[in-house]
C-alpha positions as CSV (number, residue, x, y, z in Angstrom):
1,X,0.0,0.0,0.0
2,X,1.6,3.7,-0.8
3,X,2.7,5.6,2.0
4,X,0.4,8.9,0.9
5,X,-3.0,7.6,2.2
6,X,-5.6,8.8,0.0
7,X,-8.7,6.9,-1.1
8,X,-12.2,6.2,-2.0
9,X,-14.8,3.7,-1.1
10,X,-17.8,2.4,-2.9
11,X,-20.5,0.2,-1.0
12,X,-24.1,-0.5,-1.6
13,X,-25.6,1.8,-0.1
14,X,-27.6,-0.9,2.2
15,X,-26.0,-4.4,2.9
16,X,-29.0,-6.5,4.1
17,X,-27.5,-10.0,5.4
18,X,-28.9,-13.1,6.5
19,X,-30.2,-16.6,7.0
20,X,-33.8,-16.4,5.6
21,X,-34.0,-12.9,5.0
22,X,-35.3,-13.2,1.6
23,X,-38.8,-12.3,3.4
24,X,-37.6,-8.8,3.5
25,X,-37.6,-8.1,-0.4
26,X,-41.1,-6.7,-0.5
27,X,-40.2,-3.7,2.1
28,X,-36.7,-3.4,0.8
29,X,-38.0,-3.3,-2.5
30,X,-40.7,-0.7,-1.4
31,X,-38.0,2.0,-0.7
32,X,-36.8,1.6,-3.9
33,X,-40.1,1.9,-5.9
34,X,-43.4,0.0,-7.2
35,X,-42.5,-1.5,-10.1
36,X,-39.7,-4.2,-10.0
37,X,-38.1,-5.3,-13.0
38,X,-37.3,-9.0,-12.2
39,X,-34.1,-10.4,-13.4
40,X,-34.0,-14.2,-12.4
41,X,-30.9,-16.6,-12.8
42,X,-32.2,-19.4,-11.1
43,X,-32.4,-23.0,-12.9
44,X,-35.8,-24.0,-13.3
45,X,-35.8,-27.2,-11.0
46,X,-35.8,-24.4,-7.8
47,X,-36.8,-21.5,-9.0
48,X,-40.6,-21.7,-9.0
49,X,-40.9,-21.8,-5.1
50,X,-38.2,-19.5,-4.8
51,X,-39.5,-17.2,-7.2
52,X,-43.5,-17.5,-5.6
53,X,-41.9,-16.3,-2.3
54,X,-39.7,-13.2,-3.0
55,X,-42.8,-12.3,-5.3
56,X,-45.0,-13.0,-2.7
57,X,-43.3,-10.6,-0.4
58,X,-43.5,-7.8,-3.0
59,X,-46.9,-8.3,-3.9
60,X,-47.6,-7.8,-0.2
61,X,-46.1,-4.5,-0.5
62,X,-48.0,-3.3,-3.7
63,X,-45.1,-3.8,-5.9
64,X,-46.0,-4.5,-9.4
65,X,-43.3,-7.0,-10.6
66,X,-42.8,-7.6,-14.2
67,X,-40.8,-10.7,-15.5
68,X,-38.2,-9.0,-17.4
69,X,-35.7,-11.7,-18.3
70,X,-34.1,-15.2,-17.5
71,X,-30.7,-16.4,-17.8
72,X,-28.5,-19.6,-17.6
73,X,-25.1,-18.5,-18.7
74,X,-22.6,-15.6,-18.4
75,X,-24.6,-12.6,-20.2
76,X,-23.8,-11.3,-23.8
77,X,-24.3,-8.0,-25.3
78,X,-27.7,-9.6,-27.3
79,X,-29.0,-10.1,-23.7
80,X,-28.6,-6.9,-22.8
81,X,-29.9,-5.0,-25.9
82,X,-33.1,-7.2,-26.1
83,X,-34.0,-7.0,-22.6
84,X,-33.3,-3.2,-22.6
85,X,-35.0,-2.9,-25.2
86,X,-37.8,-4.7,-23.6
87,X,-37.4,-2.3,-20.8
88,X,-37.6,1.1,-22.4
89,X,-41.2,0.3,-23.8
90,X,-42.3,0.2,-20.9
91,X,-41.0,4.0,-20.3
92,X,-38.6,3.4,-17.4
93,X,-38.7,5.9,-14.7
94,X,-38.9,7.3,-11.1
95,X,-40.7,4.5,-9.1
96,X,-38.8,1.8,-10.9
97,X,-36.3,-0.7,-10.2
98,X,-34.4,-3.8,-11.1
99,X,-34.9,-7.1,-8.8
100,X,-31.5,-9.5,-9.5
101,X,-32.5,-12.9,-8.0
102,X,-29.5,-15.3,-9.5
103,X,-26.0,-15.4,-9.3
104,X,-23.3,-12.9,-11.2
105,X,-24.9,-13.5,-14.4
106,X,-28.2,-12.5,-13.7
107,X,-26.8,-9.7,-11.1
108,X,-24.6,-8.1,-14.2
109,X,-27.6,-8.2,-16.5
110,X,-30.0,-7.0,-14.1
111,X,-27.2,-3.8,-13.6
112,X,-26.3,-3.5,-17.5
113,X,-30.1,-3.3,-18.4
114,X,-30.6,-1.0,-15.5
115,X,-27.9,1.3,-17.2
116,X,-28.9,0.7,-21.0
117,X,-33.0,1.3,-20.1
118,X,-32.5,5.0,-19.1
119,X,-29.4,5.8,-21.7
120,X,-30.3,5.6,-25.5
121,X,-27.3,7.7,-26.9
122,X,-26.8,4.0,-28.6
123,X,-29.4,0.7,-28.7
124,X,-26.2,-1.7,-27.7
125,X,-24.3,-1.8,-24.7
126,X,-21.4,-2.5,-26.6
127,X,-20.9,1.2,-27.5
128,X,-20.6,1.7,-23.9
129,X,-18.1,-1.1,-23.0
130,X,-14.0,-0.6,-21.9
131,X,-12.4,-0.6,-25.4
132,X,-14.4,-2.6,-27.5
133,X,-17.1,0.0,-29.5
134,X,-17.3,3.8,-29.2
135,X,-16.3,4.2,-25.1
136,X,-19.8,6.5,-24.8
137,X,-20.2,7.2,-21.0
138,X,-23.8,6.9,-19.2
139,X,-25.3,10.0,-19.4
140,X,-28.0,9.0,-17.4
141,X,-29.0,7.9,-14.0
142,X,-29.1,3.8,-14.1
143,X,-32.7,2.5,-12.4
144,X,-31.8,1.5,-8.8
145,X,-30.9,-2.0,-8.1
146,X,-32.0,-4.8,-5.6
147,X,-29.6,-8.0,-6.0
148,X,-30.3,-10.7,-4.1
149,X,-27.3,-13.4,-4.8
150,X,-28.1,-17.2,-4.9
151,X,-24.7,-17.9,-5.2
152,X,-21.4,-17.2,-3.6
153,X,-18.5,-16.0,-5.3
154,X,-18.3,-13.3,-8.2
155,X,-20.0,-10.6,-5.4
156,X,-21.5,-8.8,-7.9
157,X,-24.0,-7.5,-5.5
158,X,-21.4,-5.0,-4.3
159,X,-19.6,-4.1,-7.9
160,X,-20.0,-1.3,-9.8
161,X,-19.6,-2.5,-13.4
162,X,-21.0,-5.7,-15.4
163,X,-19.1,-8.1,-17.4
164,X,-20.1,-8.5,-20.7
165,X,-19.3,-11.2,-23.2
166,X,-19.3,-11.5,-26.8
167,X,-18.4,-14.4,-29.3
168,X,-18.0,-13.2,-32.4
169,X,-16.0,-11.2,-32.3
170,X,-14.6,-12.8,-28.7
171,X,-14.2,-10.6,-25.9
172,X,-15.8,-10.2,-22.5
173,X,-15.8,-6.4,-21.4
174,X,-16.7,-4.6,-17.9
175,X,-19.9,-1.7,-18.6
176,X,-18.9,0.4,-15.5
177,X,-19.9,3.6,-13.4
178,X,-20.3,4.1,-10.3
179,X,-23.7,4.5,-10.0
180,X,-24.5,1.1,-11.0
181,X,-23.4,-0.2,-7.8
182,X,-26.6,-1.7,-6.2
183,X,-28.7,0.7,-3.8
184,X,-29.3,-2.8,-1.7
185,X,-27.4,-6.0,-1.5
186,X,-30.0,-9.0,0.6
187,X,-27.7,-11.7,1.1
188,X,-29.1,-14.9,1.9
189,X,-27.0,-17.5,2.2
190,X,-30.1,-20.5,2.4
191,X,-30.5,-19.3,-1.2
192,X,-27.5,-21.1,-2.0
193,X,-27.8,-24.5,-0.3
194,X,-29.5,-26.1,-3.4
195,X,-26.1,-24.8,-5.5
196,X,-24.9,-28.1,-7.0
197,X,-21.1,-29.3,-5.5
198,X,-19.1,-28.5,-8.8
199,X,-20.5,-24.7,-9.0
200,X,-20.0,-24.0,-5.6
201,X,-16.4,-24.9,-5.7
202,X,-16.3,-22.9,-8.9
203,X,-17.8,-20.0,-7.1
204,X,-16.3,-19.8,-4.4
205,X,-12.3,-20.2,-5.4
206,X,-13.6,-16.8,-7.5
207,X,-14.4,-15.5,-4.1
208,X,-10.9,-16.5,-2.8
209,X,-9.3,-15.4,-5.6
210,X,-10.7,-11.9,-5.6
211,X,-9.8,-11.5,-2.0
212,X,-6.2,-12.4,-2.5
213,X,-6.0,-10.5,-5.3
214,X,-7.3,-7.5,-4.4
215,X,-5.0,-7.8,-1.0
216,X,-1.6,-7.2,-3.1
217,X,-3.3,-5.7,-5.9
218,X,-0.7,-2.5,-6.8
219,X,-4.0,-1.0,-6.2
220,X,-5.0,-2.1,-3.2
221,X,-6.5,0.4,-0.1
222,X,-7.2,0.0,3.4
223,X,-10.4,-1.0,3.6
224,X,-10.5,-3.4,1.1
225,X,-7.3,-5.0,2.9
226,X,-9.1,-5.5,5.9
227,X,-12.6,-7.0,4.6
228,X,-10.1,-9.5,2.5
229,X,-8.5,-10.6,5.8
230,X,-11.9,-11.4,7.3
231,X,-13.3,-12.7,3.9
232,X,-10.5,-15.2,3.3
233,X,-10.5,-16.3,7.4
234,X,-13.8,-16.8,7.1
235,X,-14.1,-18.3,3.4
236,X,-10.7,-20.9,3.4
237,X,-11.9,-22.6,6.6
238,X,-15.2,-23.2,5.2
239,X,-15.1,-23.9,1.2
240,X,-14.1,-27.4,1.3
241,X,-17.6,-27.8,3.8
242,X,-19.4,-26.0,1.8
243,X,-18.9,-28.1,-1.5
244,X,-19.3,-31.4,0.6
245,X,-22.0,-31.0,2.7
246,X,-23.8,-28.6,0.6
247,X,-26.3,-28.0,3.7
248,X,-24.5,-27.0,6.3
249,X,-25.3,-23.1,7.6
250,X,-22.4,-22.1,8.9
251,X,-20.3,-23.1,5.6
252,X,-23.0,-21.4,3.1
253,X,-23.0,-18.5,5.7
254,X,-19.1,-18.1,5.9
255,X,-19.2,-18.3,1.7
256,X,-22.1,-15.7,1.3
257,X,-20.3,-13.0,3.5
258,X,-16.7,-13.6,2.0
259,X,-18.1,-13.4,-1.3
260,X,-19.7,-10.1,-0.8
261,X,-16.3,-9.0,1.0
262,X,-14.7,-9.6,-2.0
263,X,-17.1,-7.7,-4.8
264,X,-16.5,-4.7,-2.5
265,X,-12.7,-5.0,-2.1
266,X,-12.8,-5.8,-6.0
267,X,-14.5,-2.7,-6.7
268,X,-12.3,-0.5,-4.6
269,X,-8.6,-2.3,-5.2
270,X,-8.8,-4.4,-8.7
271,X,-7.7,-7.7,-9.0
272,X,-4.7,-9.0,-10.9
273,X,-3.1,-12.1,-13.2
274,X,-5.8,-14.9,-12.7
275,X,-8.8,-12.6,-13.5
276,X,-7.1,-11.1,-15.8
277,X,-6.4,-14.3,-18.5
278,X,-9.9,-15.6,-16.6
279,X,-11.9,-13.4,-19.4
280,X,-9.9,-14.5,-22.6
281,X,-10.8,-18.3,-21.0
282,X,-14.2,-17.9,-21.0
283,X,-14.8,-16.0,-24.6
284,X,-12.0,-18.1,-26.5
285,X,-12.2,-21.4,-24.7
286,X,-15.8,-21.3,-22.9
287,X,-14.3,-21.5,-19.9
288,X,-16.9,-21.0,-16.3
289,X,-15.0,-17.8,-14.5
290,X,-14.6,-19.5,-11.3
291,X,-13.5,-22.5,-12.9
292,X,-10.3,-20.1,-15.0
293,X,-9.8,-18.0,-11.7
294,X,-9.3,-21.3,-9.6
295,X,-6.6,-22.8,-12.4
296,X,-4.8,-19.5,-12.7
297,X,-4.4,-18.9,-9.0
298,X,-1.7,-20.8,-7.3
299,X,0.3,-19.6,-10.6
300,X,-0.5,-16.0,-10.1
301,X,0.8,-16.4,-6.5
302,X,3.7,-17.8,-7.6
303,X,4.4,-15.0,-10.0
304,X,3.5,-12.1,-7.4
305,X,5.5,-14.0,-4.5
306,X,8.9,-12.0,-5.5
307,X,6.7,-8.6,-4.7
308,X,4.1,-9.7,-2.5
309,X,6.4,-11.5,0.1
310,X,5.3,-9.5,2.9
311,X,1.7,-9.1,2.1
312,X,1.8,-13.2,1.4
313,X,3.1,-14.2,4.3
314,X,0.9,-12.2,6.3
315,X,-2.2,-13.7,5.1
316,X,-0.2,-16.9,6.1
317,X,-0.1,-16.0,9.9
318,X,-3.4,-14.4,9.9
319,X,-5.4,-16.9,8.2
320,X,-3.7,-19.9,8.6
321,X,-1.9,-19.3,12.1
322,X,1.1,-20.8,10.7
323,X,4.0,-20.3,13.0
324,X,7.2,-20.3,10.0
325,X,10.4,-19.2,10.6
326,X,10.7,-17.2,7.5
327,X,9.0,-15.0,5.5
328,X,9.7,-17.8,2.4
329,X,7.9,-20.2,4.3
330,X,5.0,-18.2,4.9
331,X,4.8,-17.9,1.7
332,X,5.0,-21.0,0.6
333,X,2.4,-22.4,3.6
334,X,0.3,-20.1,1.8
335,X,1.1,-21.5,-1.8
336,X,0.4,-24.8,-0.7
337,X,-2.8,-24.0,1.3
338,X,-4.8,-22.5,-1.9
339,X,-3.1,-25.7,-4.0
340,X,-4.7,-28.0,-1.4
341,X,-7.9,-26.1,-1.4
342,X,-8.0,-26.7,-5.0
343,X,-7.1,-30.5,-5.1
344,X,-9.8,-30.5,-2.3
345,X,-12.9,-29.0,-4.2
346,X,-12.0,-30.6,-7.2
347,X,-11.2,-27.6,-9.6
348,X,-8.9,-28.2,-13.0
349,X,-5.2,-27.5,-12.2
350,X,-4.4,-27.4,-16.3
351,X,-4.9,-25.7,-19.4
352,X,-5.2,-28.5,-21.0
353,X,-7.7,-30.4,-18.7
354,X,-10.1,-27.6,-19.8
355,X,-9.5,-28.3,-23.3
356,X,-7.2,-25.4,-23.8
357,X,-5.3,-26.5,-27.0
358,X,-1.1,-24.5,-27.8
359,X,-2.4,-22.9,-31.0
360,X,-4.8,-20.6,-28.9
361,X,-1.9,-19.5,-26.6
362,X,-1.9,-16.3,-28.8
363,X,-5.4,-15.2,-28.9
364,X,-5.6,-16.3,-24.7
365,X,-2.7,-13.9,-24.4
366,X,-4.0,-11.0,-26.4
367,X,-7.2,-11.1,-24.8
368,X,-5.6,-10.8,-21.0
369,X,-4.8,-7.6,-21.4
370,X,-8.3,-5.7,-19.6
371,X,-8.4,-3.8,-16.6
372,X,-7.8,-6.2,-14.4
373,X,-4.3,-7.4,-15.2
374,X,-3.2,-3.2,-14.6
375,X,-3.5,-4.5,-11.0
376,X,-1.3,-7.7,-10.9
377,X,1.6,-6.5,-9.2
378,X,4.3,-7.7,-11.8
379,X,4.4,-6.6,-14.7
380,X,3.7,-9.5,-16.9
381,X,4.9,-8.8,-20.8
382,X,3.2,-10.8,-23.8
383,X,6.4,-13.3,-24.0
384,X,6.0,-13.5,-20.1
385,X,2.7,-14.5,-20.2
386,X,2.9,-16.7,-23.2
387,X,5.6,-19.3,-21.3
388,X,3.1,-18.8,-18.0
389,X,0.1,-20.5,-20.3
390,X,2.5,-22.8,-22.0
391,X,3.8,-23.7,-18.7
392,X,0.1,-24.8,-17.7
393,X,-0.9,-27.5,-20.8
């Protein structure tokens, strides 16, 4: 962290957290408006009771709620025209807001359309994405947003941007402002006990891996520093629980609150090396973002080690309690640890178990180059990078 202390922090303005509290959406929701745009990202074999319920709640509050898209998969910049589209026919307004009930995917829609329904310089979101179309800024005030996570790991319920993903051409792109950080985060981690054992490993090494990489990000602040300790004490004790015994409350609990730790050290600090090849992964490869972060992680640790020695080998004592007589073996408890955690939970440790194939090397390295690789503390070059990725088939 630089010696001259100066920073800012961005929260939701109202962090509304747990067990069961789902009941509250209809008077949470009434402080935001009448008419709730629902965004849901919950697979059909538990989303109807689910669904009847948070309805239920705003109904009871006199909340008109209009279905205003689905989604199973990361969201592309089609989803976000057609839906916003959808939206501005129905002349979006005071009184309005969008209701996220999913994980990331549906919680980055649900902000991107909030954004693209009251700004119509352009009819595609693309125009408004980092470096990919004509960098137009949002003009206008996004609709307010209510995000209710059923999953825990991107913490998109406390970022200010949404990730964007296109196939043709390939690229996957952050629409950001700071206004479209959520006006309330309800966290409740029983929405997550039905998340199957392979996505909540997925999910939450993202977690983890935003946490550590905000921590020794070369952008890292204060405050983000400290809700990463607390997030990764709370998350590396509990992960391997969690994706076992996919029932247990105080593993889905510990999850849910490190996740939302991390979206708001994220959105304060960056991130670094694995999120930043963890984009080119999913648009060239079709790679699930947990999935890429978990793979690239122990590597990215390995590669910061020479810089982050200090900050590592803290987050050994602190989280681990490790006793080491050296700040190298800090460091390397800590190595191992995140390895283990991986081996545990069952995420891919190579490129090429994921079907990455050497010919796409070049594309994968091109396509690492976003905003959140200007926050890995070494400075990686395109060779650098290419023997990293080579290194990992």
């Amino acid at each position: 962290m630089k010696n001259d202390l100066q920073y800012n922090f961005l929260a939701p303005r109202q962090i509304v957290f747990g067990w069961g509290r789902r009941c509250e959406a209809g008077k949470l929701g009434r402080t935001l408006g009448g008419r709730a745009f629902l965004i849901s990202g919950l697979p059909d074999e538990v989303a109807p009771p689910v669904m009847r319920e948070i309805c239920g709640a705003l109904k009871e509050e006199n909340i008109e709620v209009v279905v205003a898209g689905t989604i199973s998969h990361e969201p592309e910049v089609d989803d976000v025209d057609r839906v916003a589209a959808e939206l501005r026919e129905r002349n979006p307004g005071q009184g309005d807001f969008m209701l996220a009930v999913g994980g990331g995917a549906a919680v980055d829609l649900a902000k991107a359309t909030a954004a693209m329904a009251t700004n119509t310089e352009s009819p595609t979101v693309k125009d408004y994405l980092e470096n990919v179309g004509r960098d137009l800024k949002l003009g206008n005030q996004p609709l307010p947003v209510l995000a209710m996570p059923t999953t825990a790991g991107t913490g998109a319920e406390a970022t200010k941007n949404a990730v964007i993903s296109s196939y043709d051409p390939p690229f996957k792109k952050s629409l950001r402002d700071d206004r479209m950080m959520p006006r309330i985060a309800l966290v409740d981690p029983e929405l997550t006990v039905t998340v199957p054992p392979e996505v909540t490993a997925a999910s939450g090494m993202d977690a983890i891996t935003q946490l550590i990489e905000s921590y020794i990000s070369r952008k890292a602040q204060p405050i983000p520093q400290a809700l990463c300790v607390q997030g990764l004490r709370m998350a590396v004790p509990a992960i391997a629980e969690a994706v076992e015994n996919g029932a247990s409350r105080p593993a889905r609990e510990a999850m849910s609150h490190a996740a939302l730790l991390s979206g708001m050290a994220l959105a304060n600090s960056g991130l670094g090396m694995a999120h930043g090849v963890a984009p080119a992964l999913g648009t060239h490869c079709h790679v699930p973002h947990g999935t890429a972060c978990a793979l690239m992680l122990p590597t990215a640790l390995r590669i910061n080690s020479s810089v982050c020695r200090e900050e590592l080998a803290r987050l050994a004592h602190v989280v681990l309690e490790e006793s080491c007589e050296s700040p190298e073996e800090a460091v390397e408890a800590w190595i191992a640890k995140i390895e283990g955690l991986c081996e545990r939970v069952g995420t891919p440790r190579r490129l090429s178990d994921i079907g990455v194939k050497a010919e796409q090397i070049p594309a994968l390295v091109k396509s690492s180059r976003g905003s959140s690789m200007s926050g890995n503390p070494v400075e990686l070059s395109d060779e650098d990078l290419t023997i990293t990725l080579e290194s990992l088939l």
